[in-house]
C-alpha positions in Angstrom: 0.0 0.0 0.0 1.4 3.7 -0.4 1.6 6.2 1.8 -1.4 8.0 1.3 -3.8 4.6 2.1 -2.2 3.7 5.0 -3.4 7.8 6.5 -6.3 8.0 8.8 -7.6 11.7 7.6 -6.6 12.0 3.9 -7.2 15.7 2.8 -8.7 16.5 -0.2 -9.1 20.0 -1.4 -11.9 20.9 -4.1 -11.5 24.6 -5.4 -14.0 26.2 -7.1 -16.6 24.5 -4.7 -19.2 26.7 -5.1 -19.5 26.1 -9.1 -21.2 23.3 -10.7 -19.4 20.2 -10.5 -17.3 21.2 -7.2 -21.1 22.0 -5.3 -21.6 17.7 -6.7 -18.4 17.1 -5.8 -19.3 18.5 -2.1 -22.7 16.6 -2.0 -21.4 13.5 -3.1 -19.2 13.5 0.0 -20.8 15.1 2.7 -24.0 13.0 2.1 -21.6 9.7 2.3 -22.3 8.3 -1.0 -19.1 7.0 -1.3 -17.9 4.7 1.6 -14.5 3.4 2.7 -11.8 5.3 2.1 -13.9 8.1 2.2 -15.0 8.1 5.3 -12.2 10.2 7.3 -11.7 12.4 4.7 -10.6 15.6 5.9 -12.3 17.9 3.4 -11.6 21.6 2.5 -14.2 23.4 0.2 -13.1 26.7 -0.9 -14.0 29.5 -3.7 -12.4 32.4 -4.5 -13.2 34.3 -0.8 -11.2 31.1 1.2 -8.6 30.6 -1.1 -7.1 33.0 -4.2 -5.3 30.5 -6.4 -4.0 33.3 -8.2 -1.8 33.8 -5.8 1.0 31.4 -5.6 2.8 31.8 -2.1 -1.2 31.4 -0.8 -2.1 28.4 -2.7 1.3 26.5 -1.4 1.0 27.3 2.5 -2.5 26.3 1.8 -1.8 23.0 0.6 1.1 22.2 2.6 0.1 23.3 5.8 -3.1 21.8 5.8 -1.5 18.0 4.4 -3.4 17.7 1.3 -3.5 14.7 -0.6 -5.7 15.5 -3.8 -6.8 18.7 -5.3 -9.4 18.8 -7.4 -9.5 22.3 -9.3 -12.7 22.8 -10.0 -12.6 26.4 -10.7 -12.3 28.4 -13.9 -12.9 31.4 -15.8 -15.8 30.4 -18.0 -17.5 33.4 -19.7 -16.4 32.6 -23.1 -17.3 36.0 -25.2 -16.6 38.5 -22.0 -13.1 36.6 -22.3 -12.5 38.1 -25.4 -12.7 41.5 -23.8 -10.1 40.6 -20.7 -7.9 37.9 -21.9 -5.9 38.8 -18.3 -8.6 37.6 -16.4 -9.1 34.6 -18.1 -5.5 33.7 -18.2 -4.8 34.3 -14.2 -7.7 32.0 -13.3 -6.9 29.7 -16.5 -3.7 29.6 -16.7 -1.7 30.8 -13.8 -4.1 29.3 -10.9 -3.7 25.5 -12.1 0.0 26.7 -12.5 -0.2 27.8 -9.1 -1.7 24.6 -7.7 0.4 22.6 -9.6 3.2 23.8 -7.7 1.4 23.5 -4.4 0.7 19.8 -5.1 4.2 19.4 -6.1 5.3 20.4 -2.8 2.9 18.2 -0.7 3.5 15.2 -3.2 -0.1 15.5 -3.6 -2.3 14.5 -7.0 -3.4 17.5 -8.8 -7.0 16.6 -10.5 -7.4 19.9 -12.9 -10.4 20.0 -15.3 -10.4 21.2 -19.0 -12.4 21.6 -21.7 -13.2 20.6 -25.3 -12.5 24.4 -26.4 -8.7 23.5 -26.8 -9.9 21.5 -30.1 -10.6 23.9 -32.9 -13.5 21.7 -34.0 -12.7 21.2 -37.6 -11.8 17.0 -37.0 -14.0 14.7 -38.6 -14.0 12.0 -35.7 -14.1 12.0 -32.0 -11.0 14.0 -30.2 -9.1 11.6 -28.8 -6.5 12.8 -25.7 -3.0 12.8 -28.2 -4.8 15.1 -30.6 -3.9 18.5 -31.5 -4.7 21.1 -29.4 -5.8 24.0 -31.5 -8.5 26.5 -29.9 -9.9 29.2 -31.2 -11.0 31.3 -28.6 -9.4 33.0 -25.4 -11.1 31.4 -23.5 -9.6 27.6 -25.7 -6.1 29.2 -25.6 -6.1 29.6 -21.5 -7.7 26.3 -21.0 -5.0 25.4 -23.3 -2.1 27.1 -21.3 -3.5 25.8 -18.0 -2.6 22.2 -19.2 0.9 23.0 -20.7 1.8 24.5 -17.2 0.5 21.2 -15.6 2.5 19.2 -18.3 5.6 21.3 -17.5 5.5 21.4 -13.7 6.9 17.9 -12.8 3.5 17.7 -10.5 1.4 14.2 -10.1 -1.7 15.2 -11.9 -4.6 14.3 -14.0 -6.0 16.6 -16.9 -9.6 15.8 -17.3 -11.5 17.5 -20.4 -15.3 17.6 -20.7 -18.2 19.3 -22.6 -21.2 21.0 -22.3 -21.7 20.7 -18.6 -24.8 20.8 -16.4 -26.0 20.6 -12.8 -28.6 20.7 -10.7 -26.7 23.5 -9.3 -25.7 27.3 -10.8 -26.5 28.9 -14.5 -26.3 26.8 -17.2 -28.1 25.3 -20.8 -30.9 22.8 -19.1 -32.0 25.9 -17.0 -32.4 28.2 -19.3 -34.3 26.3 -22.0 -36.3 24.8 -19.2 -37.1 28.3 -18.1 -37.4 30.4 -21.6 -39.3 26.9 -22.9 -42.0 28.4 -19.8 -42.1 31.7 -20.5 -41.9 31.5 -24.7 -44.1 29.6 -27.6 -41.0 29.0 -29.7 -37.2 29.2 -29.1 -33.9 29.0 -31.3 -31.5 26.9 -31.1 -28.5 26.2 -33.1 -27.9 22.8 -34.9 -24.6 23.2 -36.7 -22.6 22.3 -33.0 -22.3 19.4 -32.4 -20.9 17.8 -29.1 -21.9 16.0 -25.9 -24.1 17.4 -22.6 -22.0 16.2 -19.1 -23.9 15.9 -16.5 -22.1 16.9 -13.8 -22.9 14.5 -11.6 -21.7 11.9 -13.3 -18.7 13.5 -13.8 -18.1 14.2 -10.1 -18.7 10.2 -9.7 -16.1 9.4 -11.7 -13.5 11.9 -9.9 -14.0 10.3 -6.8 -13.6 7.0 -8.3 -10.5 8.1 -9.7 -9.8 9.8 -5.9 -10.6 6.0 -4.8 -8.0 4.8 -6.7 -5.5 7.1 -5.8 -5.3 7.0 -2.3 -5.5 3.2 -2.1 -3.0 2.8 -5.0 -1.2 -0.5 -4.0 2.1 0.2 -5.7 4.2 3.2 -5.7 2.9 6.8 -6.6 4.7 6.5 -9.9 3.0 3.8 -11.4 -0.1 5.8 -11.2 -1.4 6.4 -14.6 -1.5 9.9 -14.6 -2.3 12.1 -17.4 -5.1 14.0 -20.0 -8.1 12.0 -20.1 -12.0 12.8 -21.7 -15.2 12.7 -19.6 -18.6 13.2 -21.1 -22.1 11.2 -21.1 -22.0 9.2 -24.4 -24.1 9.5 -27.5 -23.7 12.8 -29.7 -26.2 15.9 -30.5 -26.4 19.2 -31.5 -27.7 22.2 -29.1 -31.0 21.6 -30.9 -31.1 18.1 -29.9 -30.0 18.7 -26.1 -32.6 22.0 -26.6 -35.8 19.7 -27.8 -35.2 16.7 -25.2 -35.2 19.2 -22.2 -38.5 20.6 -23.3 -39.6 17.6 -24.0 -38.7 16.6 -20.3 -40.1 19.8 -18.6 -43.7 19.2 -20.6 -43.7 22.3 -22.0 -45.4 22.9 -25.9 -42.9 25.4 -26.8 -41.8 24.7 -30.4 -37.7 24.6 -30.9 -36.5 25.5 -34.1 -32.8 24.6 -35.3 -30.8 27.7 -37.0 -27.3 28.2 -38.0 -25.1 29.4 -35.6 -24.5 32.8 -37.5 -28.4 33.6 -36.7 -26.2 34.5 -33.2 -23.1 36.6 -34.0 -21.0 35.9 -30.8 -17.5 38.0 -29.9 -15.5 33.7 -29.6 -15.4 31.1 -32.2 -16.9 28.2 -30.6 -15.8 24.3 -32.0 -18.5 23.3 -34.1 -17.5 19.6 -33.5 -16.1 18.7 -30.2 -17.0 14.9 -29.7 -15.0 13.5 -27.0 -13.4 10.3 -26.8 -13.6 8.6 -23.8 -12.2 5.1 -24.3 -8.8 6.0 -22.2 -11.0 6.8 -19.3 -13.3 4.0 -19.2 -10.8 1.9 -19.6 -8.2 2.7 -17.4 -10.7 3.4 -14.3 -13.2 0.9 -15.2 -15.8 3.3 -16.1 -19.7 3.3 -17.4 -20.5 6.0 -18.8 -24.4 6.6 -19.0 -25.8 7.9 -22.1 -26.8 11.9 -22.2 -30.2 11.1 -23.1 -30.3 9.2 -19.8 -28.7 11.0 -17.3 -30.4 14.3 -18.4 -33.5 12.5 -17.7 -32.4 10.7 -14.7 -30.5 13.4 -13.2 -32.5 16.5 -14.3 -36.2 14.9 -13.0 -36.8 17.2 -10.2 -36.2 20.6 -11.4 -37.4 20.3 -15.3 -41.2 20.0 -14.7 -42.9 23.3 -16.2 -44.4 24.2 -13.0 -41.5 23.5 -10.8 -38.5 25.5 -12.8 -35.6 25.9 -10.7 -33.9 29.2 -11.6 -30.4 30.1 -9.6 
């Protein structure tokens, strides 16, 4: 056994924790879905007011002086037009912060679990992106997403690069709320159908992070052997926004109509990919993953706040 299982309180540290995935993340443990190794978890949730992972010196007393095991860097700059407008911004919390926490896990010998996105494709590729392709974004937003993972890559840090799509919760702003909500206040909406991608739900996602957390801390061999690296998460299956568009008002029970247009019908200030499949085979794989189709876990996971009468707004 390593080091880490043989502990009585490992720490973990999820930042960001008041986002989408890190608020599952947080629910996931503190209602004790997960048993075992879990158990005696010492857990530290922070956001931007608890802990600035812009700044460096912070981030490493943080880590070190509280003996943290795994970080899970949930946090992110995610406005993808505004970050056309303050490319700074977007590369301190980008770029610089996993840089930042990279470092910090270095220094504790902890795992770094950073998450990315399928903006660092440009979208052009005919097939699924598989983790060895070429990164190429388009965007500000892409190219810090981008530079977040070279600084991992270049640290000499134990971590895990973990790129997803088209995330949703039950928690925060995002897609399935606002065409759940516009789908109750309008008789027809537009969507765009030359995108093409995958939804996440982000519980799902935050499942499969803890199974990888699992793993970690009750590694059997030495740290090394660990098979770090980038890896793809998303729910299986393919659609356009349309598609994800008509099966959440088909789930809310609303009659509003949604029609498919082309994606210049909205001029935006950031290229967006117009296909980022994600392949997922090095993932499932490795960790011994099933992966739920979108279709499924949007209905599955999305049951309690879609109904037309009962819209949750944030």
């Amino acid at each position: 056994m390593s080091n880490l299982a043989k502990k009585d309180n490992p720490g973990i540290l999820i930042t960001g924790a008041n986002g989408q995935l890190g608020s599952e993340l947080a629910a996931i443990l503190n209602n004790g879905y997960f048993s075992g190794i879990f158990d005696n978890i010492s857990l530290f949730l922070t956001d931007q007011s608890e802990l600035d992972i812009t700044d460096r010196d912070q981030v490493i007393s943080f880590v070190t002086g509280n003996s943290i095991d795994v970080v899970i860097n949930c946090a992110a700059y995610t406005a993808v037009d505004k970050a056309e407008d303050e490319p700074e911004v977007c590369m301190a919390v980008n770029r610089d912060a996993p840089a930042n926490l990279a470092a910090a896990a270095k220094a504790s010998n902890a795992l770094l679990i950073h998450i990315s996105t399928d903006y660092v494709f440009d979208g052009r590729g005919p097939l699924p992106y598989n983790e060895d392709d070429l990164r190429a974004p388009s965007s500000i937003y892409g190219k810090s997403k981008e530079a977040g993972e070279i600084a991992l890559e270049e640290s000499g840090a134990r971590f895990l690069i973990i790129r997803t799509s088209w995330l949703y919760s039950r928690f925060g702003n995002n897609f399935v709320k606002t065409i759940a909500r516009l789908a109750n206040e309008k008789d027809k909406l537009e969507v765009v159908y030359d995108q093409i991608g995958t939804p996440t739900c982000a519980e799902d996602l935050a499942n499969a992070i803890l199974v990888i957390c699992r793993d970690y801390l009750l590694w059997s061999t030495t740290r090394d052997s660990f098979p770090y690296g980038i890896y793809h998460y998303s729910n299986e299956g393919v659609c356009s926004w349309y598609d994800f568009a008509v099966e959440i008002v088909r789930l809310s029970g609303s009659k509003c109509v949604v029609e498919p247009v082309l994606s210049e019908h909205f001029p935006s200030r950031a290229k967006r990919p117009p296909y980022s499949v994600l392949d997922k085979q090095k993932i499932k794989k490795t960790f011994e993953l099933k992966i739920p189709h979108w279709k499924l876990s949007l209905e599955v996971s999305s049951g309690e706040y879609l109904s037309s009468n009962k819209i949750v707004r944030p």
